[in-house]
C-alpha positions in Angstrom: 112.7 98.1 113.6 115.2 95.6 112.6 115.7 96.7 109.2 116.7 100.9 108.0 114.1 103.5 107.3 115.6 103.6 104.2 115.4 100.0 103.4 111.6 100.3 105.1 110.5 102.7 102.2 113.2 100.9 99.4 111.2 97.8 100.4 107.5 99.9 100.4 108.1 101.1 96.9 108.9 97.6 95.8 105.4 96.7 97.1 103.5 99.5 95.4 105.7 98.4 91.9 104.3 94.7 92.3 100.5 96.0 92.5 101.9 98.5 89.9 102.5 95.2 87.6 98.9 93.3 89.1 97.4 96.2 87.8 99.2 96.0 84.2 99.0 92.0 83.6 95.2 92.6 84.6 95.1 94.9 81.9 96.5 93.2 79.4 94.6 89.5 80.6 90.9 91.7 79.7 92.7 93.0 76.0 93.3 89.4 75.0 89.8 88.0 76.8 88.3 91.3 73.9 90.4 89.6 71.6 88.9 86.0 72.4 92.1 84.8 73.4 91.0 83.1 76.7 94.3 81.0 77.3 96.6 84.3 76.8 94.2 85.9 79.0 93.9 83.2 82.1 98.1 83.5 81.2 98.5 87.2 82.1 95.7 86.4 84.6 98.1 84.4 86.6 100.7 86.7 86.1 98.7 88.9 88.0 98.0 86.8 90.9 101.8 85.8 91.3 102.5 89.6 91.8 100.1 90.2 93.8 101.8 87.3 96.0 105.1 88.9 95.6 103.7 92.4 96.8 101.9 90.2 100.0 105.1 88.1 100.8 107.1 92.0 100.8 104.7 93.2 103.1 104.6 90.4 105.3 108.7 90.4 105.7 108.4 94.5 106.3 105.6 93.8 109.1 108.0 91.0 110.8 111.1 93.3 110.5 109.0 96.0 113.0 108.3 98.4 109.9 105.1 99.5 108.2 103.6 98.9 105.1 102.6 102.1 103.0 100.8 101.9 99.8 100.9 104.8 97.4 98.7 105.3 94.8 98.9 103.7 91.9 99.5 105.0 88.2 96.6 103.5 85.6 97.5 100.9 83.8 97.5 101.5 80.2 94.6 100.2 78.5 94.5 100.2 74.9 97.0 98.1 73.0 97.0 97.3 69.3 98.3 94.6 69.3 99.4 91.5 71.0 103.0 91.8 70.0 102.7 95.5 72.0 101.4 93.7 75.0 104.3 91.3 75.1 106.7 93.7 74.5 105.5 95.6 77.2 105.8 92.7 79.5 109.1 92.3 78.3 110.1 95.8 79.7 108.0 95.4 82.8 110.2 92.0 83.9 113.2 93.6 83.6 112.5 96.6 85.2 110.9 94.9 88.1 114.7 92.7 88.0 116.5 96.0 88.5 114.6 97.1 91.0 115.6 93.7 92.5 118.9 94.0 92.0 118.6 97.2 93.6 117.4 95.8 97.0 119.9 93.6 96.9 122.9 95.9 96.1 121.2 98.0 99.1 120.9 95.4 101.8 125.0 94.4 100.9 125.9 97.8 101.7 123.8 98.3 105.0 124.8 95.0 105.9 121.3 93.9 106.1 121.8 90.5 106.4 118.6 89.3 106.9 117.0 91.5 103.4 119.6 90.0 101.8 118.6 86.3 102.3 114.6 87.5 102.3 115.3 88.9 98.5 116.7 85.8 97.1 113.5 84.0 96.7 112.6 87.2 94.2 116.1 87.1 92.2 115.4 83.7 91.6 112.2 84.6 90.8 112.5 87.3 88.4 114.9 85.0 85.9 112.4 82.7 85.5 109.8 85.9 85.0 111.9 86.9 82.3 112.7 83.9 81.0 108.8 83.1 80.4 108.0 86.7 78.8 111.1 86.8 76.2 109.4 82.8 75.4 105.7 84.8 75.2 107.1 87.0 73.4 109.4 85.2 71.1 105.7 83.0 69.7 103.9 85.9 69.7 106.4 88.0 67.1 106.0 84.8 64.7 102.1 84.6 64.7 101.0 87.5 62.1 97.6 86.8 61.9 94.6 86.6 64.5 94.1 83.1 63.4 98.2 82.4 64.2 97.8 84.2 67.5 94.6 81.6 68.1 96.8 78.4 66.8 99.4 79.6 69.6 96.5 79.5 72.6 97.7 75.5 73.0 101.1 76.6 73.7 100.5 79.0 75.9 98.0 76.9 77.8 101.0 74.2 78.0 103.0 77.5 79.4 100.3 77.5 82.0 100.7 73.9 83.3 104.2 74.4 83.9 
């Protein structure tokens, strides 16, 4: 194995955290297709997908570096929002705990001198600004609209958030 055990499992638990947030952005894509907000929902639909590609592209770098992928069990997402404002908010939190737990990794691989982790994890500091970036912009339209009809006027923005 070319990487630590320690980094191995570091690296594993990242993994499970990214199906963690698939799970979650799934979740809240079926609240707002209930709602009838079909743009918000294809929105945290692809949110989904991208984390899904972020837990895939871990895996893959653990497999090359000789170690083995080992998914845990994962919590349930939660479920039952009231609102959208809650759902963004919660994204909010999620981004920026999934950035720490970046930073982590990197703040790992510098004192292992894991060279090669540390250039793998750039793509997914890089990454996680612009992640954070887009949920505080979510979030930041959502907190204005205070009506369902507001939230529905919004659905063209977000779908322009989707082209980007």
């Amino acid at each position: 194995m070319m990487i630590s055990e320690r980094m191995a499992a570091r690296l594993n638990e990242q993994i499970n955290h990214e199906f963690f947030n698939m799970w979650t952005y799934y979740s809240m894509a079926y609240w707002f297709e209930n709602a009838g907000l079909t743009v918000f929902a294809k929105y945290f639909q692809k949110q989904a997908k991208e984390e899904q590609g972020h837990g895939e592209k871990i895996a893959k770098y653990l497999i090359d570096q000789g170690a083995h992928v080992r998914l845990a069990s994962l919590p349930a997402p939660v479920v039952d929002y009231k609102s959208a404002k809650e759902i963004v908010e919660a994204f909010i939190q999620h981004e920026v705990k999934t950035t720490k737990m970046v930073h982590e990794i990197v703040d790992m691989a510098i004192k292992e001198n894991d060279h090669a982790t540390r250039n793998f994890i750039d793509w997914k500091v890089d990454e996680q600004v612009e992640e954070v970036a887009s949920a505080n912009e979510l979030a930041q339209m959502v907190r204005y609209a205070e009506t369902p009809g507001q939230l529905m006027m919004l659905e063209g923005r977000v779908y322009h958030m989707l082209e980007k």
